[in-house]
C-alpha positions in Angstrom: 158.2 139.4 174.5 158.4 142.5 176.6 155.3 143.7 174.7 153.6 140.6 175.5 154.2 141.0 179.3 153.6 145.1 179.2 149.9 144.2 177.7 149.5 141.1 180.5 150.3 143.6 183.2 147.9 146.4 181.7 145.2 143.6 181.0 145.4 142.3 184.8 145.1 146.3 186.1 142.2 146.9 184.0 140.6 143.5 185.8 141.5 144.4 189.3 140.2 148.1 188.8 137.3 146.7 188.1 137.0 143.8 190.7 138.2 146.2 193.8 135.6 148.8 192.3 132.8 146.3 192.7 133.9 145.9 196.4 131.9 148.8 197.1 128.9 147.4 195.0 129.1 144.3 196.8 129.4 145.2 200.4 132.3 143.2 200.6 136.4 142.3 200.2 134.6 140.1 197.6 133.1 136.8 199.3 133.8 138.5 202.8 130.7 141.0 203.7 132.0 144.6 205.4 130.9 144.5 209.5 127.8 146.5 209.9 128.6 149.9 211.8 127.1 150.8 215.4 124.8 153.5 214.2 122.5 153.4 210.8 122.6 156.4 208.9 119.9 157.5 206.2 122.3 158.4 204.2 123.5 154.7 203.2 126.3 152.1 203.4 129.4 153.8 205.6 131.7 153.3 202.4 129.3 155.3 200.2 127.8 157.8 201.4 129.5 160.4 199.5 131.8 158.0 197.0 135.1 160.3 197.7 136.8 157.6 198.7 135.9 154.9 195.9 136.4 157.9 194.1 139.9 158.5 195.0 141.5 155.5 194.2 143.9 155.4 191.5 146.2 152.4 190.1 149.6 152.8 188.5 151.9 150.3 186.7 155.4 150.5 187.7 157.3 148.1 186.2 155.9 144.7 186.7 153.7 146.3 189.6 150.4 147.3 189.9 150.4 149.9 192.8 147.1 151.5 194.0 146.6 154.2 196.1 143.9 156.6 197.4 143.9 160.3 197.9 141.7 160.4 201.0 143.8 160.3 204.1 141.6 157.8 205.4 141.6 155.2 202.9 144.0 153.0 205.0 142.3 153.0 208.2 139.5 151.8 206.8 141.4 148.8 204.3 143.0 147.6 207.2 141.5 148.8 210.4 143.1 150.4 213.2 142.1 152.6 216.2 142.3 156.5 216.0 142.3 159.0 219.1 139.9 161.6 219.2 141.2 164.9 219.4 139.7 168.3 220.5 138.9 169.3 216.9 136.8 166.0 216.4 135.0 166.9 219.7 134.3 170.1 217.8 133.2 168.4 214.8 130.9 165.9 216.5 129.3 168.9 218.5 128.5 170.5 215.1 127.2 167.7 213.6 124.8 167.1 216.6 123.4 170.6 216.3 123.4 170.1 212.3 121.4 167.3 212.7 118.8 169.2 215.0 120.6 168.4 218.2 119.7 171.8 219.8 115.8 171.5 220.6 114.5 172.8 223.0 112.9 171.4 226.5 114.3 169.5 229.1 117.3 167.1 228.9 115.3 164.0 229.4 112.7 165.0 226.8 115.3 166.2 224.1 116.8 162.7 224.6 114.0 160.7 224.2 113.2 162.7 220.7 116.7 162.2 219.4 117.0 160.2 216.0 119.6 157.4 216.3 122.1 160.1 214.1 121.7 162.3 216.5 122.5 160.1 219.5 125.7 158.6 217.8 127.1 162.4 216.8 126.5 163.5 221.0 128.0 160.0 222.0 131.0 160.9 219.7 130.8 164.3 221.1 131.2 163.8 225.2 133.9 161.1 224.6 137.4 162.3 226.2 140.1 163.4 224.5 142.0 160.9 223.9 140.0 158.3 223.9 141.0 155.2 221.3 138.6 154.7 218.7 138.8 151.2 217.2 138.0 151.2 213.2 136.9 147.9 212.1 138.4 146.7 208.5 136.4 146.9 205.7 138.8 146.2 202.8 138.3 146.9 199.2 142.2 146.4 198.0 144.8 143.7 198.5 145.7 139.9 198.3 142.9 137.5 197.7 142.2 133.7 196.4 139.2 136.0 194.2 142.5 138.6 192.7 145.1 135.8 191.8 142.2 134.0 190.0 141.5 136.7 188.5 145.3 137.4 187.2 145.3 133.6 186.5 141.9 134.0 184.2 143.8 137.1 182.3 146.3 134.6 181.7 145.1 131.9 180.5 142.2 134.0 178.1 144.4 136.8 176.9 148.2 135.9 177.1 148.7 131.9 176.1 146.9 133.1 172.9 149.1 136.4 172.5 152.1 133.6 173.3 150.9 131.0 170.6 150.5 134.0 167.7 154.3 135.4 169.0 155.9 132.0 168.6 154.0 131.1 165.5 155.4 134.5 163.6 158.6 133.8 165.0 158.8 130.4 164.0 157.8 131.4 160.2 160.0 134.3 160.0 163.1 132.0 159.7 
């Protein structure tokens, strides 16, 4: 019996590994669409522009558990939301990536800012806010509790286990 549980709990992992992967095909904590960010970027969706983060996250059994976690320290701001204050080093990293994304042109201040891509704007935005200043996050989750997972662990249930039950009890039942 222990067996039969052990390959239920590995059987519901391998579907939710997949299913939480998908969030980031589908845009969405499956039926609910992520919130659109302030700024477009050419580089695509906010959650994939480099895949690190869908990347990162790994799943381990423990038990009769299923944890998952993510090696990306930002992982959890982004599954649940949250606000972040910005610091002098993200000041520093906003200014670079204004001048990385051709920030520095030359000409007057009114005409630089007229040229400015939409990239550009967000990083100097970023840039000249305070230290200190809250940032909210807006949640775009890709893990945790949903009608869409436990129908999922109930459809691993019902097509896999009650068959693995009925073969148990029928070789048990023989055996004596």
């Amino acid at each position: 019996m222990k067996k039969l549980i052990d390959n239920f709990i590995k059987d519901v992992k391998l579907e939710l590994d997949d299913e939480f992967d998908m969030n980031f095909e589908r845009k969405s904590f499956f039926n609910e669409p992520w919130k659109d960010t302030k700024h477009t970027n050419p580089r695509g969706s906010l959650m994939m522009r480099t895949g690190m983060l869908r990347k990162s996250i790994s799943s381990k059994i423990s038990g009769d558990s299923i944890r998952y976690s993510s090696s990306v320290p930002y992982a959890s701001i982004h599954n649940e939301g949250g606000t972040i204050t910005v610091t002098r080093q993200m000041k520093k990293f906003f200014w670079a990536m204004y001048y990385k994304t051709g920030g520095a042109v030359s000409g007057s201040g009114s005409q630089r800012d007229r040229v400015m891509s939409a990239e550009q704007k967000k990083w100097k935005a970023m840039a000249l806010m305070p230290v200190g200043k809250q940032m909210k996050i807006e949640q775009r989750q890709f893990i945790g509790d949903h009608a869409m997972v436990r129908k999922s662990i109930e459809d691993v249930f019902r097509q896999d286990t009650i068959p693995e039950m009925k073969k148990y009890f029928e070789t048990k039942f023989k055996q004596k």
